[in-house]
MIMIPA-562152 format. One line per 4 residues: number of its first residue (from 1); their letters; for each residue x, y, z of C-alpha. Coordinates in steps of 0.02 Angstrom, whole numbers. Layout:
BEGIN
NUM) A) X Y Z  ...
This chain:
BEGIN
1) XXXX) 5117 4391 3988  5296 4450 3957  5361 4414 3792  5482 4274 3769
5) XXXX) 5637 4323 3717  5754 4188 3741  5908 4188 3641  5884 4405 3608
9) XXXX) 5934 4454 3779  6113 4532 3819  6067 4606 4010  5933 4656 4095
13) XXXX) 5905 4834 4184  5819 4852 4337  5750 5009 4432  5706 4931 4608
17) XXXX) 5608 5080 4707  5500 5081 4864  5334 5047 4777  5394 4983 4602
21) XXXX) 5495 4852 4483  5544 4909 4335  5640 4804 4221  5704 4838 4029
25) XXXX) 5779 4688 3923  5919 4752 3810  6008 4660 3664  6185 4642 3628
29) XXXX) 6159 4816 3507  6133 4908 3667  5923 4928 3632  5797 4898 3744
33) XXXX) 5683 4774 3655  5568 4746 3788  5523 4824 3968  5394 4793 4105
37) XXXX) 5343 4826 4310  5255 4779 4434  5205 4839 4603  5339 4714 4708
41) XXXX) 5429 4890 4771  5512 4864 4930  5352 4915 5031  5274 4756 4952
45) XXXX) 5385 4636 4944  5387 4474 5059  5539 4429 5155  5649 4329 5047
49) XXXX) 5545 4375 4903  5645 4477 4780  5717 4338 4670  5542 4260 4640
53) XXXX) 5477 4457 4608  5608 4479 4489  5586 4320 4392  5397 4361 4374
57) XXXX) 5429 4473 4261  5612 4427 4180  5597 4251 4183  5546 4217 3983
61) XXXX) 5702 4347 3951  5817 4226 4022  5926 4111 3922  5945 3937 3912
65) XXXX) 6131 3861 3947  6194 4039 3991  6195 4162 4128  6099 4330 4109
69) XXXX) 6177 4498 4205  6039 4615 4267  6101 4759 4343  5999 4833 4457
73) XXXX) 5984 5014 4568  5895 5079 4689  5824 5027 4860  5853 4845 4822
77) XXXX) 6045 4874 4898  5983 4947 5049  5969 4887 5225  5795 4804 5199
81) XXXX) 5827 4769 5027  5879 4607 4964  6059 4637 4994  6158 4769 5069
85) XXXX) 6267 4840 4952  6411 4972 4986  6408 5171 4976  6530 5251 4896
89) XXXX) 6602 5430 5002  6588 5586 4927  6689 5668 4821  6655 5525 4674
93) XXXX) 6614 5461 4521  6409 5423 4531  6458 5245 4467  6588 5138 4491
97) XXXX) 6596 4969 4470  6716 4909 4588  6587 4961 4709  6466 4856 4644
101) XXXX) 6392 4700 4751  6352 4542 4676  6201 4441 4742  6194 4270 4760
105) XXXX) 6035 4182 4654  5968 4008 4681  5911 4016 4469  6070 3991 4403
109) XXXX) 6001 4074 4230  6022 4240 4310  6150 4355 4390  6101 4491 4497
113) XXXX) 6241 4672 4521  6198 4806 4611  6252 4984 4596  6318 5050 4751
117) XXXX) 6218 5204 4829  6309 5371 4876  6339 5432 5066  6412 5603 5151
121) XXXX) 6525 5608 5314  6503 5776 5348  6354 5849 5345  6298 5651 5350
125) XXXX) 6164 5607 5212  6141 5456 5086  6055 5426 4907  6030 5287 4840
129) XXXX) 5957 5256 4638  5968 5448 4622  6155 5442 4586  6106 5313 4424
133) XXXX) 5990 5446 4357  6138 5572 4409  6268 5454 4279  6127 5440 4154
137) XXXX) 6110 5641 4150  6299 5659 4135  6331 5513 4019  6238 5672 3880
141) XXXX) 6323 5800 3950  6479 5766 4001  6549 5926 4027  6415 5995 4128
145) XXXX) 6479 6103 4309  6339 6141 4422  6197 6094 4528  6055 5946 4483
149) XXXX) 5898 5947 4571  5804 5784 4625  5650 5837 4658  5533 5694 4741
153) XXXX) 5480 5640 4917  5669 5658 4993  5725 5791 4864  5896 5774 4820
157) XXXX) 6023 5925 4781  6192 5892 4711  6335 5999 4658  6425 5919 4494
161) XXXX) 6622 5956 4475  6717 5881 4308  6596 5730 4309  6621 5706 4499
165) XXXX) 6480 5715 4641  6573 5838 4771  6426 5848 4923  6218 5834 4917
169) XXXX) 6090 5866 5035  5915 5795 5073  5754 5885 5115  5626 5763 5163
173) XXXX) 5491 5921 5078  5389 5783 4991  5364 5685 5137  5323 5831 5253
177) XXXX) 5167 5878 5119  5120 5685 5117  5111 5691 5325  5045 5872 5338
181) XXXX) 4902 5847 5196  4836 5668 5273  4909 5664 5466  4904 5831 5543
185) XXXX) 4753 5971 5585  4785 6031 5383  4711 5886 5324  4543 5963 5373
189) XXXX) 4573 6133 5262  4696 6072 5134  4607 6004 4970  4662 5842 4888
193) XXXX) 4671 5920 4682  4647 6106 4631  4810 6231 4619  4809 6423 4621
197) XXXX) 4959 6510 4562  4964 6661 4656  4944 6565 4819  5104 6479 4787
201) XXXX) 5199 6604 4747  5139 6677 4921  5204 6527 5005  5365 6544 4941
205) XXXX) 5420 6715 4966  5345 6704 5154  5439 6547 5196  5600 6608 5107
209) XXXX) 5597 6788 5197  5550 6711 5360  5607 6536 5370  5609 6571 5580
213) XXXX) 5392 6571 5556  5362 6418 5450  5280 6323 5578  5168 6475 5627
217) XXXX) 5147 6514 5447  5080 6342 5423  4931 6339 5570  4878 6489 5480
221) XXXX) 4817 6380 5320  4719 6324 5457  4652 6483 5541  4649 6555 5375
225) XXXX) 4497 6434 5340  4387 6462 5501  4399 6655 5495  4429 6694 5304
229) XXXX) 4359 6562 5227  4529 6523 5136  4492 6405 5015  4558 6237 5010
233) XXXX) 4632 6217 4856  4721 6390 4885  4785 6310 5055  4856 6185 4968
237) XXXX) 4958 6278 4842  5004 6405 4986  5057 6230 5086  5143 6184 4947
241) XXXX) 5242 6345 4897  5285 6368 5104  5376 6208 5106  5462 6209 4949
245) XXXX) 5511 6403 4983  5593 6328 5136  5665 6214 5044  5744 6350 4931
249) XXXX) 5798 6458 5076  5913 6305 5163  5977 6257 4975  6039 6414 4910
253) XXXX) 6190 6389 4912  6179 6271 4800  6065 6355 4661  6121 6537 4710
257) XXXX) 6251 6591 4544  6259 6410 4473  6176 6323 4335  6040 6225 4385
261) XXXX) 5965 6072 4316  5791 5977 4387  5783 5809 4349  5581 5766 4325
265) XXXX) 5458 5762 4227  5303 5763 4376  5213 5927 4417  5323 5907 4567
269) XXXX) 5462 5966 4434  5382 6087 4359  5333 6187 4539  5504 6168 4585
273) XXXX) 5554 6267 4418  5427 6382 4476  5497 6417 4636  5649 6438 4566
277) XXXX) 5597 6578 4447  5523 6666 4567  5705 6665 4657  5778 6743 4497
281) XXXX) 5820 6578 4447  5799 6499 4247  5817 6335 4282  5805 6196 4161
285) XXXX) 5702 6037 4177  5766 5881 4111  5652 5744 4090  5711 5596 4183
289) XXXX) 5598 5475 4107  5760 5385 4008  5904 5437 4130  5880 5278 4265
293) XXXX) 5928 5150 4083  6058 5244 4027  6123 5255 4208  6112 5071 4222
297) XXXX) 6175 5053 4050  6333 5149 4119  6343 5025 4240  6322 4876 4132
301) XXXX) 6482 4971 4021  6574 4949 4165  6527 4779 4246  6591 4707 4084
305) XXXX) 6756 4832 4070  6794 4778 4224  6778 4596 4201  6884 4596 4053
């Protein structure tokens, strides 16, 4: 049961991915003095659903006789989200609030903002809740200049001018592992857990020096199984290391001479960082577990500049 704190809320911050619902209460001091989730992600949710998710686990925040802001990122603005909200064109500002889309909500204890996602004309690409963890990063170092890597099932790389956004790219690397792992011929050699090192490393240099042979370099996880007897949790590091080394090869000119920042704190993070050092690279991992609130508390910062 979520504690009742009537009367001690200010806002209400809300993460609002595919598969989760995170939610922080904060007080009018600017601290979070309570937080919770749930699995009501956007996979999950029922049509029309995402005020009654919400209030599940916000509802004894609320306060009597006044109207609570939550401000929310993520996939809840997208298309199949609970409302559409804009995108914002590169070259910008991660967050801006007159961006910003209100929803409408039947309690009238509550109202909901969203934080619009960003989007890319040319090449064409889109983020959305990555550019709240991007303000978050930047809201602690303000004068960084360089590249910030979202690694994660569509990793994310950004270049960062004077606080600005300029261009990104997507590489749907996490996904491809998920699909090659459980839905193709490698799910038959490729082991579920276990890691070796030197495998990886393998996979990266051979997918970065010949990018042209990836998907021939990846049947021969497969063949490497039947007629060496490759092990499996060697195939999946080598999986692993080819796909991320591809990764690497098609980003490099983003993390080729610039300072480079990974925003994670998953094993996913850490194997990026890896990769990177074997390009040469020292790369530095931020943990990301706090960026998301103080993105949204950004956000908040502005929803009330703006309102006067």
């Amino acid at each position: 049961m979520t504690e009742n704190l009537e009367g001690q809320t200010c806002w209400i911050a809300v993460d609002w991915g595919s598969t989760h619902l995170r939610v922080w209460a904060v007080n009018a001091s600017g601290q979070v003095i309570a937080q919770d989730y749930s699995d009501q992600g956007l996979n999950n949710i029922q049509e029309n659903g995402f005020e009654r998710a919400l209030l599940d686990l916000v509802e004894p925040w609320l306060n009597t006789g006044r109207v609570t802001q939550a401000v929310a990122c993520g996939v809840v603005g997208a298309r199949q989200g609970w409302c559409e909200s804009a995108y914002q064109e590169t070259p910008c500002y991660p967050l801006q609030a007159a961006q910003f889309t209100k929803v409408s909500c039947e309690d009238k204890r509550l109202a909901v903002t969203i934080v619009a996602g960003v989007m890319q004309a040319h090449p064409v690409d889109i983020m959305r809740g990555e550019e709240t963890q991007i303000a978050g990063f930047l809201s602690a170092q303000s004068d960084f200049n360089g590249v910030v890597c979202l690694p994660g099932t569509h990793a994310k790389w950004t270049l960062i001018e004077s606080h600005q956004l300029m261009h990104f790219t997507t590489f749907m690397t996490g996904e491809l592992f998920d699909l090659l792992t459980n839905h193709s011929v490698l799910k038959h050699t490729v082991a579920a857990q276990g890691w070796h090192s030197e495998a990886f490393t393998w996979g990266v240099q051979q997918a970065y020096n010949e990018p042209s042979l990836i998907t021939s370099q990846l049947f021969s996880l497969r063949a490497g199984a039947i007629v060496d007897g490759l092990p499996a949790a060697e195939a999946r590091a080598r999986l692993s290391g080819l796909l991320i080394g591809l990764e690497l090869k098609a980003a490099e000119g983003y993390w080729r001479h610039k300072e480079v920042v990974i925003l994670g704190n998953s094993s996913l993070a850490k194997l990026y960082h890896q990769a990177l050092i074997i390009m040469g690279v020292q790369a530095e991992i931020v943990d990301n577990e706090r960026l998301t609130m103080a993105g949204l508390s950004c956000a908040y910062s502005q929803l009330i500049h703006e309102k006067g």
